[in-house]
mmCIF file of the N, C-alpha and C atoms, coordinates in Angstrom:
data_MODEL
# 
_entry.id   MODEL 
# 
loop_
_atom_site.group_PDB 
_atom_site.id 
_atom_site.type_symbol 
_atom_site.label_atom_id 
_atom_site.label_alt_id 
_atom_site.label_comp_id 
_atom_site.label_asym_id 
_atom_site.label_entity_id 
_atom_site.label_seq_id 
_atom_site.pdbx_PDB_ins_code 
_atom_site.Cartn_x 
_atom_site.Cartn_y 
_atom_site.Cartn_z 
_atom_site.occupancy 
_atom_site.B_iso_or_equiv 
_atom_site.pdbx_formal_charge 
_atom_site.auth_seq_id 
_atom_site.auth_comp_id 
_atom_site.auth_asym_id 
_atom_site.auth_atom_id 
_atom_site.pdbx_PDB_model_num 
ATOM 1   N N  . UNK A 1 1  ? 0.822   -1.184  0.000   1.00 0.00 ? 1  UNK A N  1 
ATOM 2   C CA . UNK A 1 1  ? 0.000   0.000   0.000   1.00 0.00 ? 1  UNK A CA 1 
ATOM 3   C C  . UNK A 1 1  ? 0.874   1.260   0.000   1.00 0.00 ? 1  UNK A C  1 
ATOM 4   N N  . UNK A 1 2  ? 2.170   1.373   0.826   1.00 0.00 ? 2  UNK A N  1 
ATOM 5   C CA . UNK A 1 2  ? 2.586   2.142   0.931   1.00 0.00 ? 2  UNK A CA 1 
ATOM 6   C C  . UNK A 1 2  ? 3.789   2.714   -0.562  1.00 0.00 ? 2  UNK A C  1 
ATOM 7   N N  . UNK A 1 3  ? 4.268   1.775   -1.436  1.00 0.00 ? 3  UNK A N  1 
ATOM 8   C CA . UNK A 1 3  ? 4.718   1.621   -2.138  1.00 0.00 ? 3  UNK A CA 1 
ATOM 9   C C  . UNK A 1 3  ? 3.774   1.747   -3.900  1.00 0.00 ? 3  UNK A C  1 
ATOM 10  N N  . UNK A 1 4  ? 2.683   2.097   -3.594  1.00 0.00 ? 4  UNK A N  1 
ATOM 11  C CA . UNK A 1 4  ? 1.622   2.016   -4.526  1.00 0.00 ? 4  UNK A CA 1 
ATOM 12  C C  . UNK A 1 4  ? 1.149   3.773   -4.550  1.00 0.00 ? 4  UNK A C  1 
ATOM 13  N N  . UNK A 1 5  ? 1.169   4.038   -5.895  1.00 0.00 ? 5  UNK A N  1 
ATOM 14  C CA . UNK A 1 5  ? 0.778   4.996   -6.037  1.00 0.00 ? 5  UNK A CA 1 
ATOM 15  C C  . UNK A 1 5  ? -1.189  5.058   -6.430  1.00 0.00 ? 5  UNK A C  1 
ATOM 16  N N  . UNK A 1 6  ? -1.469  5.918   -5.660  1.00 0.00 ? 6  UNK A N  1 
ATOM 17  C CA . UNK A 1 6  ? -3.097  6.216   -5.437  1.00 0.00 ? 6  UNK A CA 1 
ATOM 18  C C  . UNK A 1 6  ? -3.493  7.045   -5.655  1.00 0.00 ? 6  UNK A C  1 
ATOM 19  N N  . UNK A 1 7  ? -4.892  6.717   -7.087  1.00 0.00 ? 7  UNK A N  1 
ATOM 20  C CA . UNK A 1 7  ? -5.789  7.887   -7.754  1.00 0.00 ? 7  UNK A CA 1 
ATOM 21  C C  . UNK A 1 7  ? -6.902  7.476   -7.246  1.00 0.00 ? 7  UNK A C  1 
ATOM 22  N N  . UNK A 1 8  ? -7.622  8.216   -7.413  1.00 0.00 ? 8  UNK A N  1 
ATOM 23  C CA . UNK A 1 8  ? -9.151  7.966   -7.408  1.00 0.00 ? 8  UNK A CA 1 
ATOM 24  C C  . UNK A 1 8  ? -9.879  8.720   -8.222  1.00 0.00 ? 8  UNK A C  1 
ATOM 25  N N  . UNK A 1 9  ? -10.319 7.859   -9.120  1.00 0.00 ? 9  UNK A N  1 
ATOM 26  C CA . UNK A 1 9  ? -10.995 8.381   -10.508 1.00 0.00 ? 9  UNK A CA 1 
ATOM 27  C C  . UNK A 1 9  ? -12.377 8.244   -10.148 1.00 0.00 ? 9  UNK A C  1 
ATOM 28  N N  . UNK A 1 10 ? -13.108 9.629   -10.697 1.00 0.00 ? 10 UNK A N  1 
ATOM 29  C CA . UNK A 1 10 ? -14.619 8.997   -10.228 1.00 0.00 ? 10 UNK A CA 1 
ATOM 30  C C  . UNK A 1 10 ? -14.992 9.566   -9.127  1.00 0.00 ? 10 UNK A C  1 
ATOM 31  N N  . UNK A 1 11 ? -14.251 10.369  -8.225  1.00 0.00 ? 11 UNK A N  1 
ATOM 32  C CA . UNK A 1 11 ? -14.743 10.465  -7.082  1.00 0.00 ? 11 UNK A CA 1 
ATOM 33  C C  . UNK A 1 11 ? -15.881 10.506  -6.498  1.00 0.00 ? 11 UNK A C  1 
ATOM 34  N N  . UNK A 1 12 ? -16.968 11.200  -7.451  1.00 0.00 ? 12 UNK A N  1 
ATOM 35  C CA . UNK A 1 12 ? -18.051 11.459  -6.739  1.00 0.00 ? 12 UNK A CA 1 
ATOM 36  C C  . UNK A 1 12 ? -18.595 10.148  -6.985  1.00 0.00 ? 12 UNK A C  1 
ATOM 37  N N  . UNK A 1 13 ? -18.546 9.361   -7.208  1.00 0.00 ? 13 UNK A N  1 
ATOM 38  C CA . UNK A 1 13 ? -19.028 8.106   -7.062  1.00 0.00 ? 13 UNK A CA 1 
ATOM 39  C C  . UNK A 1 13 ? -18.936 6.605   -5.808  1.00 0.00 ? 13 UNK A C  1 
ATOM 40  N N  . UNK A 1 14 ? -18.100 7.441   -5.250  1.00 0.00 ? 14 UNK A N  1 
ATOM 41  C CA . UNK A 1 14 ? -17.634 6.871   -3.853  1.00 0.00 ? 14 UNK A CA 1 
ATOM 42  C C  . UNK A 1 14 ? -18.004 7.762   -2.945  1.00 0.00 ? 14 UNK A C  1 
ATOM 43  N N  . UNK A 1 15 ? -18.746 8.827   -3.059  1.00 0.00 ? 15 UNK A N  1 
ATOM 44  C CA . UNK A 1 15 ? -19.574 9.944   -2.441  1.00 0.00 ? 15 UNK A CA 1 
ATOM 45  C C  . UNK A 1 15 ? -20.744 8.859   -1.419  1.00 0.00 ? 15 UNK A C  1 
ATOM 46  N N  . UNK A 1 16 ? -21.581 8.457   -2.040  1.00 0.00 ? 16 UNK A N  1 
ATOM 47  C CA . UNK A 1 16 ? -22.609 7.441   -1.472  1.00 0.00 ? 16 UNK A CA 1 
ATOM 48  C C  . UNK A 1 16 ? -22.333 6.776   -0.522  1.00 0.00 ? 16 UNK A C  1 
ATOM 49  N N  . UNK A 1 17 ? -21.320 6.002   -0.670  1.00 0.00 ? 17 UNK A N  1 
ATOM 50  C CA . UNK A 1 17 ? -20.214 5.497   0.091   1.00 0.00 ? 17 UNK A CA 1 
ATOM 51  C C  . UNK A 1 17 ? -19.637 5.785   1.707   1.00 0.00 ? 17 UNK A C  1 
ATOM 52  N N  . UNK A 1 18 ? -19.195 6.639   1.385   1.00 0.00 ? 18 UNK A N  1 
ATOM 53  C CA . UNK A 1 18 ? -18.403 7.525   2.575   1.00 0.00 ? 18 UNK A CA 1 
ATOM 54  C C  . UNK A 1 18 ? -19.558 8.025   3.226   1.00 0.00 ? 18 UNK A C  1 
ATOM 55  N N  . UNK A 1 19 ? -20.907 8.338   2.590   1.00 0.00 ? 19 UNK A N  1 
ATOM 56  C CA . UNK A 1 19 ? -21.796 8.903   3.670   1.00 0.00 ? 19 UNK A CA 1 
ATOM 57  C C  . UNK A 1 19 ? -22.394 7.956   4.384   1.00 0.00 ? 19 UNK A C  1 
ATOM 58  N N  . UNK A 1 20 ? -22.118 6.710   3.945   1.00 0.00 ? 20 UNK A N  1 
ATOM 59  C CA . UNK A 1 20 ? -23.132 5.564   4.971   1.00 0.00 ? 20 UNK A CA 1 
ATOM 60  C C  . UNK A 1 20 ? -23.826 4.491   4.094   1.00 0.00 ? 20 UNK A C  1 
ATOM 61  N N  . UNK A 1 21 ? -24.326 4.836   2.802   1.00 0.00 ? 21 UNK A N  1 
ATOM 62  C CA . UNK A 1 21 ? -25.594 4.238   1.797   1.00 0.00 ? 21 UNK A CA 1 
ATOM 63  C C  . UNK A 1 21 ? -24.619 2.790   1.236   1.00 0.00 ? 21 UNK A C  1 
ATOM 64  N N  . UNK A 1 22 ? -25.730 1.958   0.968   1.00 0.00 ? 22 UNK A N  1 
ATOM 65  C CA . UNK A 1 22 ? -24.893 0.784   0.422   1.00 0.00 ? 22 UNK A CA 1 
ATOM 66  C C  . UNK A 1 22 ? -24.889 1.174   -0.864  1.00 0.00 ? 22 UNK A C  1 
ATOM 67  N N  . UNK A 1 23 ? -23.904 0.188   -1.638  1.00 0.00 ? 23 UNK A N  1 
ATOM 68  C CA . UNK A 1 23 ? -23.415 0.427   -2.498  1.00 0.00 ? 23 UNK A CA 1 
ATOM 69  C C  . UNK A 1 23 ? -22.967 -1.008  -3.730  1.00 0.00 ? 23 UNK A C  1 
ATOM 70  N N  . UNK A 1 24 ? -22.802 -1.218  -4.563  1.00 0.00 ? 24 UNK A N  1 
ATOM 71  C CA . UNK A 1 24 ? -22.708 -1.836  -5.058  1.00 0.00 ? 24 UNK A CA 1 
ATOM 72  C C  . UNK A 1 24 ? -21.190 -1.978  -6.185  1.00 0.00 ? 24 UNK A C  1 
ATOM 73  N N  . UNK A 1 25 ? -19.845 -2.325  -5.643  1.00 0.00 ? 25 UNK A N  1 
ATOM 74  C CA . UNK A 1 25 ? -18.591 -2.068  -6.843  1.00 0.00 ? 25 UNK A CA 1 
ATOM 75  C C  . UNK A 1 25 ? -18.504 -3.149  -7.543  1.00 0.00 ? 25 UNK A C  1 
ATOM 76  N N  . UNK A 1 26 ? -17.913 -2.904  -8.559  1.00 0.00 ? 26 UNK A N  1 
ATOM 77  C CA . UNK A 1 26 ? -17.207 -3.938  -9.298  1.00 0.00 ? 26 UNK A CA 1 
ATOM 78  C C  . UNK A 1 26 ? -15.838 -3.798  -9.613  1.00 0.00 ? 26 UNK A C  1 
ATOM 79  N N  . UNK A 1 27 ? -14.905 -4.601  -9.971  1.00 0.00 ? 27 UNK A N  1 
ATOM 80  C CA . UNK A 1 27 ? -13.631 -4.819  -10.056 1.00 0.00 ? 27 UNK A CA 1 
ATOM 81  C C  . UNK A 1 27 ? -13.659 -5.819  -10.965 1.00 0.00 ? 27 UNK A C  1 
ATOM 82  N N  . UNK A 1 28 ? -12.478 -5.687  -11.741 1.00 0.00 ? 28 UNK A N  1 
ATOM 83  C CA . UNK A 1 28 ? -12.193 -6.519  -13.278 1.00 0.00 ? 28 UNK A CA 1 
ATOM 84  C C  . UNK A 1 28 ? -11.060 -7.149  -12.429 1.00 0.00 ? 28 UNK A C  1 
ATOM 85  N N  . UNK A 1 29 ? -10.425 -7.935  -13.155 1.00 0.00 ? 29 UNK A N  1 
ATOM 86  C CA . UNK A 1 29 ? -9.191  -8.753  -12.904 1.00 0.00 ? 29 UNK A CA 1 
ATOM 87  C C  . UNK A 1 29 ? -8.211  -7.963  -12.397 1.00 0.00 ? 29 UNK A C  1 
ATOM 88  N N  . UNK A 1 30 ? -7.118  -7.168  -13.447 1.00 0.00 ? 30 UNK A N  1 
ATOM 89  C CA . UNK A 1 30 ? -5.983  -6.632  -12.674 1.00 0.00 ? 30 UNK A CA 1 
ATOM 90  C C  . UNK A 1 30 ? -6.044  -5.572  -11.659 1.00 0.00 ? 30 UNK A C  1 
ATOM 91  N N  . UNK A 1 31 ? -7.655  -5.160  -11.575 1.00 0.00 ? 31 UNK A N  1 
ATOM 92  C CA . UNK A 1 31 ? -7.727  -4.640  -10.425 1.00 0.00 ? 31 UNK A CA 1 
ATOM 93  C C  . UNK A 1 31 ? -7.615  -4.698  -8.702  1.00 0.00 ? 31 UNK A C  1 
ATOM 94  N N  . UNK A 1 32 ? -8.068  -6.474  -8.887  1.00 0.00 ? 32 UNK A N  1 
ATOM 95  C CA . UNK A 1 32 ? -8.383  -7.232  -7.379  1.00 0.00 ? 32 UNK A CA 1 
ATOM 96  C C  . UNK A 1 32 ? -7.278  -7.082  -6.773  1.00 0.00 ? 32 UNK A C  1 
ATOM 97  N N  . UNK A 1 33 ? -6.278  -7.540  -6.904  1.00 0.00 ? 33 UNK A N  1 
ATOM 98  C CA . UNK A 1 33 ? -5.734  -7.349  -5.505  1.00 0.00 ? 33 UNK A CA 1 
ATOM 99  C C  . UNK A 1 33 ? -5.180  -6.133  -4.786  1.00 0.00 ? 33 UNK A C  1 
ATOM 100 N N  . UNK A 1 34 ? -5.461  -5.108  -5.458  1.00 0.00 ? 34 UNK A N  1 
ATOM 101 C CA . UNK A 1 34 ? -5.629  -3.588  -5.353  1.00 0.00 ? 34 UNK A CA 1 
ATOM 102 C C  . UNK A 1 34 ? -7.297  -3.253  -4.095  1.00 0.00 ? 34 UNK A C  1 
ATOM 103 N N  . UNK A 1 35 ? -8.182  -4.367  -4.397  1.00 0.00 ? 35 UNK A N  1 
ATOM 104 C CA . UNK A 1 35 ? -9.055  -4.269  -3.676  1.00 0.00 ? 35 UNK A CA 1 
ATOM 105 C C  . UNK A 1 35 ? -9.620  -4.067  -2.410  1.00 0.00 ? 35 UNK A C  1 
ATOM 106 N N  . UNK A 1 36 ? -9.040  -4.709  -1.713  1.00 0.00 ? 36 UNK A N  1 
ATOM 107 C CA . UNK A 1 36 ? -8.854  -4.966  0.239   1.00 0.00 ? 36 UNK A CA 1 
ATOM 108 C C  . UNK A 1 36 ? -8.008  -3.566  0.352   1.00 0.00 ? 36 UNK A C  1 
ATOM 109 N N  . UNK A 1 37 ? -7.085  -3.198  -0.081  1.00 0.00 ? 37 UNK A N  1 
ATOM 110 C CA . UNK A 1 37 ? -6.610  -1.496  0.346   1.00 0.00 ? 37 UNK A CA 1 
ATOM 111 C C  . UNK A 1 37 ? -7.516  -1.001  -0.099  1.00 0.00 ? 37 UNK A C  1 
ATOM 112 N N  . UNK A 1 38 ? -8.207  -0.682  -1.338  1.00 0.00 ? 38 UNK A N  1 
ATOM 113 C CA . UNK A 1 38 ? -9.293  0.440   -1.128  1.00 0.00 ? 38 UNK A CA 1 
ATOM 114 C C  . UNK A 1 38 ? -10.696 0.299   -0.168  1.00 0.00 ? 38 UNK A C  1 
ATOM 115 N N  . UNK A 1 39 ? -10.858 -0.934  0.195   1.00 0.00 ? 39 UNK A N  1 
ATOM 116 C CA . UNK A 1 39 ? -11.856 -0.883  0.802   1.00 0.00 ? 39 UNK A CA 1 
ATOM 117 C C  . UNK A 1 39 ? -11.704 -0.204  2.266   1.00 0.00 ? 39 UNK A C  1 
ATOM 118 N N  . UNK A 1 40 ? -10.587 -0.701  2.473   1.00 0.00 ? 40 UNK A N  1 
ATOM 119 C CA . UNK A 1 40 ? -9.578  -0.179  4.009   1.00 0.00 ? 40 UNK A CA 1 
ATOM 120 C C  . UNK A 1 40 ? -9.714  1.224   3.834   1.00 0.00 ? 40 UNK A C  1 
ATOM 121 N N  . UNK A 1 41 ? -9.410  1.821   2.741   1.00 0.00 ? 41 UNK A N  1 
ATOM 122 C CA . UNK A 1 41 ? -9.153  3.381   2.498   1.00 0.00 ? 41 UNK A CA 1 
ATOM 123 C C  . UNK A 1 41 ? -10.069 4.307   2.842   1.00 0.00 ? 41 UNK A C  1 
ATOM 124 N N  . UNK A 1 42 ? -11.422 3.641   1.998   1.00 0.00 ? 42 UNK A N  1 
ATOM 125 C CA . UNK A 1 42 ? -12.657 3.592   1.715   1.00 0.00 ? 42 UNK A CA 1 
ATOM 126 C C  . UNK A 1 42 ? -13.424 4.089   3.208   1.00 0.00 ? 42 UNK A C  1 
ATOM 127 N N  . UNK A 1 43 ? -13.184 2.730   3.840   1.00 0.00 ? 43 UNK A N  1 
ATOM 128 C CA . UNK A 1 43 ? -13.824 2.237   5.082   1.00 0.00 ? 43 UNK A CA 1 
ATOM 129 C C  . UNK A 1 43 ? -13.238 3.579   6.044   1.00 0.00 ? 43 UNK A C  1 
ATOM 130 N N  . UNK A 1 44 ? -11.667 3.619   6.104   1.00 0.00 ? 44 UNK A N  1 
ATOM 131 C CA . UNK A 1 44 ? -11.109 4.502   7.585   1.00 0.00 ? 44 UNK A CA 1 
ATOM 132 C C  . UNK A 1 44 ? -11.868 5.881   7.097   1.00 0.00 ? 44 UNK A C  1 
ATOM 133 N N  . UNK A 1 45 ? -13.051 6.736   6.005   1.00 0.00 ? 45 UNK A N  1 
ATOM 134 C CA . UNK A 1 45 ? -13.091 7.962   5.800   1.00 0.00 ? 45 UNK A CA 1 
ATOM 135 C C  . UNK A 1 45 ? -14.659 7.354   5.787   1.00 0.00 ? 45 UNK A C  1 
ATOM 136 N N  . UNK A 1 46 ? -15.827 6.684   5.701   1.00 0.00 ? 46 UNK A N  1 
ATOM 137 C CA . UNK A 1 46 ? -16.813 6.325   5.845   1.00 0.00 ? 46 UNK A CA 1 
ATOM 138 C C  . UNK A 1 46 ? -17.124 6.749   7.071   1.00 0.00 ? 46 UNK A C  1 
ATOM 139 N N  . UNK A 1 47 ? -18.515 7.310   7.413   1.00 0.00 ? 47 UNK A N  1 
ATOM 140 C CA . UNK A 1 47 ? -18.712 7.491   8.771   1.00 0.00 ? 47 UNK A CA 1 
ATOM 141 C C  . UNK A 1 47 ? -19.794 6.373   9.359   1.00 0.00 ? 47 UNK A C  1 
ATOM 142 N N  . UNK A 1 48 ? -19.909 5.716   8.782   1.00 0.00 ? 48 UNK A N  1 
ATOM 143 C CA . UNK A 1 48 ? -20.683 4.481   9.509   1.00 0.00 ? 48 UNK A CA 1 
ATOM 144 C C  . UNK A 1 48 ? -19.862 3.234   9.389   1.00 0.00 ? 48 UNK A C  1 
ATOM 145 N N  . UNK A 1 49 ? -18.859 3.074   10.353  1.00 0.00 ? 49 UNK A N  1 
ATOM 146 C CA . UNK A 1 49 ? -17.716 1.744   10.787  1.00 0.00 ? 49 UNK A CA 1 
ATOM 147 C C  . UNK A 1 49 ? -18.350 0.499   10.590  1.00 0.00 ? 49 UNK A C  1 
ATOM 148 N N  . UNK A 1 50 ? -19.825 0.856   11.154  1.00 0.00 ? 50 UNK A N  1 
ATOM 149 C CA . UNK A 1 50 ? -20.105 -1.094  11.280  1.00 0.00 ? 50 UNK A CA 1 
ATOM 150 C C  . UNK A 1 50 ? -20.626 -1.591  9.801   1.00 0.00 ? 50 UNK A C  1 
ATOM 151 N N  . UNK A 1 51 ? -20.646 -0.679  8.510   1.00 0.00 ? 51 UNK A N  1 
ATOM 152 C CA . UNK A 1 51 ? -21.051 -1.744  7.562   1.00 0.00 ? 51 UNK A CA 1 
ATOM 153 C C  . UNK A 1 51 ? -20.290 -2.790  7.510   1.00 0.00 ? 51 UNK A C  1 
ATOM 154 N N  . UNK A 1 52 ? -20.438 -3.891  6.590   1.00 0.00 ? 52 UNK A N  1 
ATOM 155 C CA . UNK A 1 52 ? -20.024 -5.235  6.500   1.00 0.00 ? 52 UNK A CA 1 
ATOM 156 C C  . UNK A 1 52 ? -19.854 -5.125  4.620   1.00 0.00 ? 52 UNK A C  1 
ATOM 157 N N  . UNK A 1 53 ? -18.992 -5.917  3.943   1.00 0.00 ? 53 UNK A N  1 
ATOM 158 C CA . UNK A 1 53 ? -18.851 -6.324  2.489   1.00 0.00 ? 53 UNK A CA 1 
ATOM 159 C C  . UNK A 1 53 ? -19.011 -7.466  2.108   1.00 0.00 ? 53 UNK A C  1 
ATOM 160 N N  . UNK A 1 54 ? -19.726 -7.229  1.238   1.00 0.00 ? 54 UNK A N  1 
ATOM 161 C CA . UNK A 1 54 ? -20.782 -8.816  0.388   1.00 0.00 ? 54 UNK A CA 1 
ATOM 162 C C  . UNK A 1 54 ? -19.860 -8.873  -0.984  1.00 0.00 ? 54 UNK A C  1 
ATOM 163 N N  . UNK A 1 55 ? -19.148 -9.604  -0.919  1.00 0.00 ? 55 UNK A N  1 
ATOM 164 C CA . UNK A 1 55 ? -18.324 -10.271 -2.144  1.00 0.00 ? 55 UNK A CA 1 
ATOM 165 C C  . UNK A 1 55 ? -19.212 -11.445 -3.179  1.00 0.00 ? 55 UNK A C  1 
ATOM 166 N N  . UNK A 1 56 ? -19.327 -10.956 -4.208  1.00 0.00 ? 56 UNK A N  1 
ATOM 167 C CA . UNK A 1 56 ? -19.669 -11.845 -5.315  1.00 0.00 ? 56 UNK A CA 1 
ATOM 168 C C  . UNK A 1 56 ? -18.298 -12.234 -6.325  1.00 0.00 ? 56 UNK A C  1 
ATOM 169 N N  . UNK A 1 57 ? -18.182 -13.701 -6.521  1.00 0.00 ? 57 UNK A N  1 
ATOM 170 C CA . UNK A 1 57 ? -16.773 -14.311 -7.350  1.00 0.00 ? 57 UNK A CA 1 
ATOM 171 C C  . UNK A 1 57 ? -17.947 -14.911 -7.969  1.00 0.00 ? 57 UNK A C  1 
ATOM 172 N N  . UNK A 1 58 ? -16.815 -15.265 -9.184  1.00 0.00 ? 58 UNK A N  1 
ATOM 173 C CA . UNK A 1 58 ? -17.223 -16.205 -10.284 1.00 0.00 ? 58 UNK A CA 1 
ATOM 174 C C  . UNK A 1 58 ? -16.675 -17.543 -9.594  1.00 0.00 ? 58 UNK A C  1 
ATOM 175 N N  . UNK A 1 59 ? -17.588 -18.773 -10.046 1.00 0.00 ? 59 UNK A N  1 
ATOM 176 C CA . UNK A 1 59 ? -16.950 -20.020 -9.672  1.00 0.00 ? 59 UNK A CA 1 
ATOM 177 C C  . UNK A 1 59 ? -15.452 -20.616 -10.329 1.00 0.00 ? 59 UNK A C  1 
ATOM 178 N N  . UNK A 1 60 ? -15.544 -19.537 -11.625 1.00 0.00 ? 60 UNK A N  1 
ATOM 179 C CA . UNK A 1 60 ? -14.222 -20.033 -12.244 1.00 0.00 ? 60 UNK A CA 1 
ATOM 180 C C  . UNK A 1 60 ? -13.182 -20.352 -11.355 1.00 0.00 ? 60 UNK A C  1 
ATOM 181 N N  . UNK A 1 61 ? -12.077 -20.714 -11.792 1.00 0.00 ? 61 UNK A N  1 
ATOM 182 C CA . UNK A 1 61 ? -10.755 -21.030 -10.745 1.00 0.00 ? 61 UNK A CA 1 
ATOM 183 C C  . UNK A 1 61 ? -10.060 -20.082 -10.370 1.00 0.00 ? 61 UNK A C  1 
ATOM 184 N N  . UNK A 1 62 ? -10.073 -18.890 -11.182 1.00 0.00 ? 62 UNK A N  1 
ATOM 185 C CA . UNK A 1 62 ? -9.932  -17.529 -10.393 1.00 0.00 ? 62 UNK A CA 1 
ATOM 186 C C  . UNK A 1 62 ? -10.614 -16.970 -9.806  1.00 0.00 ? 62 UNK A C  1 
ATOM 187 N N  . UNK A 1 63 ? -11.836 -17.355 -9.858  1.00 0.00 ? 63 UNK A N  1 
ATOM 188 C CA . UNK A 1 63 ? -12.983 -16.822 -8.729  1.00 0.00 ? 63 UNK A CA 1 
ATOM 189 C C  . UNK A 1 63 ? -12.570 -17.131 -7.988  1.00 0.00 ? 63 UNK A C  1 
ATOM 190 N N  . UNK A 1 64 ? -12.443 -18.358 -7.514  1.00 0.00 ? 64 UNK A N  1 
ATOM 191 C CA . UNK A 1 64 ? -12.036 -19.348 -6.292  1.00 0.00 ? 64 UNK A CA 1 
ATOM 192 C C  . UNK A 1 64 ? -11.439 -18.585 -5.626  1.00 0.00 ? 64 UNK A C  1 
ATOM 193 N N  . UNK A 1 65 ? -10.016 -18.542 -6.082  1.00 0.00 ? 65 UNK A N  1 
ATOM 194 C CA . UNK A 1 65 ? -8.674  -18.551 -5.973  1.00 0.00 ? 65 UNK A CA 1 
ATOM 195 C C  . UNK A 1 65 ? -9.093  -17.003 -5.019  1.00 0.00 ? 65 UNK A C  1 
ATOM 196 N N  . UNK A 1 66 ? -9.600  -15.657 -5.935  1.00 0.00 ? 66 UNK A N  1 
ATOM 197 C CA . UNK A 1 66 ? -9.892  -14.644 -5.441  1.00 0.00 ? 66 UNK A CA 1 
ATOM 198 C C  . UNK A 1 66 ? -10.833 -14.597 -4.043  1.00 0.00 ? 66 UNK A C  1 
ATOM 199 N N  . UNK A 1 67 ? -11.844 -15.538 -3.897  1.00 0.00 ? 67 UNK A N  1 
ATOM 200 C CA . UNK A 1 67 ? -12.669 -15.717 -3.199  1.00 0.00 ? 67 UNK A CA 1 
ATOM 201 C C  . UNK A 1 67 ? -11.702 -16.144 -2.167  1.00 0.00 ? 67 UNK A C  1 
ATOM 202 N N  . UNK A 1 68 ? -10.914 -17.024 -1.891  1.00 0.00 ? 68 UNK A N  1 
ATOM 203 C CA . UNK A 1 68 ? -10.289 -17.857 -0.654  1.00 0.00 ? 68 UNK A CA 1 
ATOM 204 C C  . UNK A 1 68 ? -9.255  -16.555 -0.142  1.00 0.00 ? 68 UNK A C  1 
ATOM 205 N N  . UNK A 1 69 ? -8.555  -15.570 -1.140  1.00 0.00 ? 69 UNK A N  1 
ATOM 206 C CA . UNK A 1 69 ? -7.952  -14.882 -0.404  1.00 0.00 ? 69 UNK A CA 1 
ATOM 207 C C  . UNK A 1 69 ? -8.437  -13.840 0.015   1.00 0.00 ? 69 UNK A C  1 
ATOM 208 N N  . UNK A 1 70 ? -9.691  -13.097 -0.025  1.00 0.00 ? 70 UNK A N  1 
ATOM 209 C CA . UNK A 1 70 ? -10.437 -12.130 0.016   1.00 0.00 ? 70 UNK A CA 1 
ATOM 210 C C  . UNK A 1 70 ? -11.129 -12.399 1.849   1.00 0.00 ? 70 UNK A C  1 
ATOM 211 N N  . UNK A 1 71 ? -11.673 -13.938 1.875   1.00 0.00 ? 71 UNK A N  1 
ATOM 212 C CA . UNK A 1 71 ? -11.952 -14.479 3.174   1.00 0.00 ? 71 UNK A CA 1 
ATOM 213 C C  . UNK A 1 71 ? -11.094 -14.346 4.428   1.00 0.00 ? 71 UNK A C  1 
ATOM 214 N N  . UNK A 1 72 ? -9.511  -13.904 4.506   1.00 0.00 ? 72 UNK A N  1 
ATOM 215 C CA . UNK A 1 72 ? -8.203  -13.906 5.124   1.00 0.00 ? 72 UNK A CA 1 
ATOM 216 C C  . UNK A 1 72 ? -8.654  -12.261 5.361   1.00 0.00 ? 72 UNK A C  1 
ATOM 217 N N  . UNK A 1 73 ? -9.675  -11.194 4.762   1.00 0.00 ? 73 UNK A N  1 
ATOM 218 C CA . UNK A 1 73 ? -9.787  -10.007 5.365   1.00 0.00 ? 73 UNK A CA 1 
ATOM 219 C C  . UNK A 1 73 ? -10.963 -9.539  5.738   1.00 0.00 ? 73 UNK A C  1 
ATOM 220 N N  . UNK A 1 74 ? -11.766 -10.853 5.967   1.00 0.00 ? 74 UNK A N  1 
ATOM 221 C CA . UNK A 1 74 ? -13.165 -10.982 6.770   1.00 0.00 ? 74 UNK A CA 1 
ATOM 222 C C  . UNK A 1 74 ? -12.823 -10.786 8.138   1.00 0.00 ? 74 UNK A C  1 
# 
């Protein structure tokens, strides 16, 4: 994270977000493991702490694969 340079494109679209409202993202492939830091990012500037994240994977073998390491930041 610290070694990673950070944009945020879109901003007002993570507006919803940060105020509390659920939300719905998506992420393509070379994005994921970029994922768990933005949610962290996301999350420490959100003012409602206790939401929770609902992960949808594909069953493919990279679903999997994404799915089993995504569970390690439940």
């Amino acid at each position: 994270m610290r070694t990673t340079r950070w944009t945020l494109g879109g901003a007002v679209h993570a507006a919803p977000y940060l105020a509390g409202q659920r939300v719905i993202a998506a992420f393509w492939h070379e994005r994921l493991p970029l994922m768990p830091t933005l949610w962290r990012l996301a999350w420490e500037r959100r003012s409602d702490h206790s939401a929770r994240v609902h992960v949808l994977v594909s069953q493919h073998r990279d679903g999997r694969f994404i799915g089993a390491v995504l569970r390690r930041f439940s």
